[in-house]
N, C-alpha and C positions, 0 to 999 in steps of 0.2 A: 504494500500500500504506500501510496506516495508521501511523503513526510509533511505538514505545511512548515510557512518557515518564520524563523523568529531570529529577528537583529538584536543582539543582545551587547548592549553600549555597557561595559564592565567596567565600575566607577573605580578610583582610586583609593575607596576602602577594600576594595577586594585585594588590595595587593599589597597595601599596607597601613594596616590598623592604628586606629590615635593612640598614641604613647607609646608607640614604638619606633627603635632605632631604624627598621626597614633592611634590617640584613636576609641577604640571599634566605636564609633558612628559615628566614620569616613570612619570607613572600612565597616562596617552596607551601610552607605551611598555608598560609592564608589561600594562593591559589587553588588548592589542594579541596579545601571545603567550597569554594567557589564551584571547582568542578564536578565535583557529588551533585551538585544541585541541577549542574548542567545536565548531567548525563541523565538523572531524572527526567528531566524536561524533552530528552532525546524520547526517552521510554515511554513520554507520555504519547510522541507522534509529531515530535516536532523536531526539525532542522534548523540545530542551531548557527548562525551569522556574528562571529566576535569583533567585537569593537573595544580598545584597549585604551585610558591615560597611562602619561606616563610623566606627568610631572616633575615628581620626585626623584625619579629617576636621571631624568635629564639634567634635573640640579645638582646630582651628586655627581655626575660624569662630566659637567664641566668646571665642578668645584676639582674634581679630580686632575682634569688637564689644568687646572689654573694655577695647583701646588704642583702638580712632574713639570710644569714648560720650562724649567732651568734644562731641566735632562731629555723630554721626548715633545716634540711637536705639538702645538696645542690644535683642540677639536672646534670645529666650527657646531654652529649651532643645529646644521642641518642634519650633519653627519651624527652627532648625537641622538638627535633623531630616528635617522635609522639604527643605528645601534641597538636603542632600546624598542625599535618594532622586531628587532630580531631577537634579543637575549628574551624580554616577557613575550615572545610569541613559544618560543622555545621553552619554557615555563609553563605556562599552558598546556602546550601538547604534552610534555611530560603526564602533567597532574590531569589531566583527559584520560591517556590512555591507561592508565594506573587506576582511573574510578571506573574503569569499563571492567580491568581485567581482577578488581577484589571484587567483581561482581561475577567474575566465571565466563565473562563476554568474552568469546572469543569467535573469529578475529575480530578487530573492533575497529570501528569504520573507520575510514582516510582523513588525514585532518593536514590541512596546508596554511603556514604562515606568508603571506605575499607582501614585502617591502612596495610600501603605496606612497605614489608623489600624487597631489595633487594640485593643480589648477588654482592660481586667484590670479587677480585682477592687478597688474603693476599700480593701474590707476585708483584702488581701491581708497575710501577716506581714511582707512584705519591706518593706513602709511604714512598717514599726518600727524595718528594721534599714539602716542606710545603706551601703552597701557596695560602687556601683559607681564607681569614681574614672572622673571624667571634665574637659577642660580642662587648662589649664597647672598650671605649679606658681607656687607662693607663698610668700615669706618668712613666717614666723610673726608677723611685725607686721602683713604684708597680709592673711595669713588672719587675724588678729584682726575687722580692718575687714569682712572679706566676713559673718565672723559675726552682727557686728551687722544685715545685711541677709537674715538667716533661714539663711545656706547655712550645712551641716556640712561641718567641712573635717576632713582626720583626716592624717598623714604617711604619706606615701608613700614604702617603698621606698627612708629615708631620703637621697631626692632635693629634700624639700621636702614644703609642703603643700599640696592638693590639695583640690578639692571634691570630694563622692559625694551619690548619688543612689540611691532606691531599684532595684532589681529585679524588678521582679511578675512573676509567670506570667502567658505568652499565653494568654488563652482563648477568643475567635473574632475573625478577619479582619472588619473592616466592610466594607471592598469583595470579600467573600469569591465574588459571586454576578457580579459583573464580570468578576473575574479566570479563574472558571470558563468562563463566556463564550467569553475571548479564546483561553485553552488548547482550548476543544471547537470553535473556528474555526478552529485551525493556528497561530496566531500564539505568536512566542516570546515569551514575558511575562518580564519583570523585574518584582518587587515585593515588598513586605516587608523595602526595603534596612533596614538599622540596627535589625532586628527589629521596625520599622515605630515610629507615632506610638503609644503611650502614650495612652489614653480610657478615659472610665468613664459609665457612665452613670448622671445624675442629674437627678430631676425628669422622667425620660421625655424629656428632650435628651442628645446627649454632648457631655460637656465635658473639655478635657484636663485633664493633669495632668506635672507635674514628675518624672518616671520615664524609664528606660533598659531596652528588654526584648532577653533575648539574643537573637543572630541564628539561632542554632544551633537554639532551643526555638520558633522563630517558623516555622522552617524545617521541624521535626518535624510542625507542623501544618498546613501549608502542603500537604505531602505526602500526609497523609491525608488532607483535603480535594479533594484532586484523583484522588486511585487512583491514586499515579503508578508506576512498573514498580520504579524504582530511587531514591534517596534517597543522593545522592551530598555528602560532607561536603568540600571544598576545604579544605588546611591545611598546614602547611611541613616534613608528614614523609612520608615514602612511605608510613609503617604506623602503626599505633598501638605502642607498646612495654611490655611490662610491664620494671620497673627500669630505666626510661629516662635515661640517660645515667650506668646503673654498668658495672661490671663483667660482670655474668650480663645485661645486655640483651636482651634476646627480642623480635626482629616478630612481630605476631601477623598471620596470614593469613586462613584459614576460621575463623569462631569462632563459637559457638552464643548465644544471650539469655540464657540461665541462664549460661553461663561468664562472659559477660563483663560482665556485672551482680553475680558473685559476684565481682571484680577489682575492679569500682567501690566495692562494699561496704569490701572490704580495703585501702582508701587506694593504690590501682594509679596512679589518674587525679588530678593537681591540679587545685583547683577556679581556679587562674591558669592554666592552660594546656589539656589534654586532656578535661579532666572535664566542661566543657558540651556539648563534644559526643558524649562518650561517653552521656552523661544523657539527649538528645537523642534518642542513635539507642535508647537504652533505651524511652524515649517513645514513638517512632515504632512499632517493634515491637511492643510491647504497646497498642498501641490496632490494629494489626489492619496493620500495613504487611510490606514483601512479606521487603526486604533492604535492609541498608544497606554504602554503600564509602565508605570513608577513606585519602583521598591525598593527593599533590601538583599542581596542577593537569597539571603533564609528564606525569604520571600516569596523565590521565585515561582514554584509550581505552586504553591497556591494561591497567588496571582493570578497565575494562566487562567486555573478555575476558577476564579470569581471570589475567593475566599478572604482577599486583604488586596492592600495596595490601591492605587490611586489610577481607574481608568479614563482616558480622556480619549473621545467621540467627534465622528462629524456629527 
C-alpha cells in the first residue's frame, strides 16, 4: 500500500536539549528518541520527508575554525553549512536505522541525506537588513576587530556581541528534481538541513553567498514541492499558544488560515520564537498545501491522530 507523506521540519530541540552542552553523544542520544517516534509514524502508513536546524551546530564549527585559524584555514559560513547537513544527516540515519532494527525490521527501508543549495534573490531586502545572529559571542574590543574584516556585529541579548547575517527568502531547491526522485522511489530523504546552502545566480553560474535561510520557510516549500499529505513542524511545545506564558494562556488545537494569520497579524507569535513557523505554515497553506501540525517530537503520532498538538486548516 502506498505510504502518504509527511514533511517533518525537526526542531533544534531534537538535537539538542536546554541545558545541555550539545556533545556528539548527546545529540546521538536525543536523535535516537526522535527517531523511535519517526519510525512509528513510518508504521502508522506514512513516509516520512526530514527537515533539519542546525544552528548550534554551525556556531560551534565556526567558533571552532575561529580558535584552529592560527594553525588550519578558516570555514566560510557556507561551507559550514554543508558540513552540518552532512554530519546530523549522518546522525539521523544512524539512529533511523537502529529504531527499525531493535524493532526486528529487517531490511529497513533506504534512507538518503542530499547536501541542498538553495535559491534566493541577490536582490532580496533582507541583504539590507542584518538580523540573523549567528556564532559565538565577542567582547566589544573583538567585535571591533571582526569589523574591520567586513562582519556586522550588533549585541546580543546583552550577553555580548555577536555577528548577523542576512535572511533571504527561499525560493527554489536546486536539487529540487533529485530529491523528488528519491521521495517517488520510497526512500526517506533528509535534506534542506539549516534551511539549506544560500545561492544566487549570477552570470548564468550559481554562486554562493554569505546568508542564513530559515529552516521553517525552506521547509514550507519543500512540502509543496513534493504534494506531501501532512506538513508537520517539530518544536519544544505540544501546541502553539496565544498569550504564551501569561496568565489567560490558550493551546490552540483545530484552527483555520484566516484565524490564525489574523493572531500573526496581532503580535500572537515572536519573531524569536513561534513566529517563523507560524509564517511558515501560513506559506504552506496558501500556496495550495493540505494541513499543517505543531508539536513536540513525543508528540508526534499522536498528533497525526488527532490526539494533541496544534492543527492549522485551509
Amino acid at each position: 500500500m502506498k505510504k502518504k507523506r509527511a514533511l517533518v521540519a525537526i526542531g533544534g530541540n531534537s538535537l539538542i536539549r536546554a541545558g545541555q552542552r550539545g556533545t556528539i553523544d548527546e545529540q546521538f542520544k536525543n536523535i535516537a528518541v526522535t527517531c523511535d517516534h519517526l519510525v512509528e509514524l513510518y508504521l502508522k502508513g506514512y513516509q516520512p520527508i526530514l527537515t533539519h536546524g542546525n544552528g548550534p551546530q554551525v556556531g560551534a564549527q565556526l567558533l571552532r575554525s575561529e580558535l584552529a585559524s592560527e594553525y588550519v584555514f578558516s570555514e566560510l559560513l557556507n561551507i559550514c553549512v554543508a558540513d552540518t547537513q552532512g554530519s546530523i544527516g549522518f546522525m539521523i540515519q544512524s539512529q533511523f536505522y537502529n529504531a527499525f532494527l531493535k524493532r526486528g525490521i529487517k531490511p529497513v527501508p533506504g534512507m538518503v541525506t542530499i547536501i541542498t543549495q538553495v535559491f534566493v534573490d541577490k536582490n532580496d531586502p533582507a541583504f539590507n537588513k542584518f538580523s540573523k545572529p549567528i556564532g559565538p559571542f565577542y567582547t566589544k574590543e573583538e567585535a571591533e576587530k571582526k569589523k574591520e574584516i567586513g562582519w556586522v556585529m550588533v549585541e546580543d541579548s546583552a550577553r555580548g556581541m555577536r555577528r548577523v547575517v542576512p535572511s533571504p527568502k527561499p525560493l527554489k531547491i536546486v536539487e529540487e528534481e533529485i530529491i523528488r526522485h528519491c521521495v517517488d522511489d520510497g526512500y526517506i530523504v533528509i535534506a534542506g538541513g539549516g534551511g539549506g546552502i544560500p545561492v544566487i545566480e549570477k552570470d548564468g553560474l550559481i554562486d554562493d553567498i554569505e546568508a542564513v535561510i530559515d529552516k521553517d520557510k525552506l521547509s514550507a516549500i519543500m512540502a509543496l514541492s513534493l504534494n506531501v499529505d501532512i506538513f508537520v513542524i517539530s518544536t519544544d511545545a505540544s501546541h502553539v499558544f496565544l498569550n504564551y506564558k501569561k496568565e489567560n494562556e490558550m493551546a490552540l488545537k483545530d484552527i483555520s488560515l484566516d484565524e490564525i494569520e489574523k493572531y500573526f497579524q496581532d503580535g500572537q507569535f515572536p519573531a524569536g520564537s513561534m513566529g517563523p513557523k507560524i509564517e511558515a505554515a501560513i506559506d504552506y497553506l496558501k500556496g495550495g498545501g493540505k494541513e499543517v501540525l505543531i508539536t513536540t517530537p513525543e508528540n508526534l503520532v499522536d498528533a497525526i491522530e488527532g490526539k494533541t498538538g496544534t492543527r492549522i486548516y485551509r
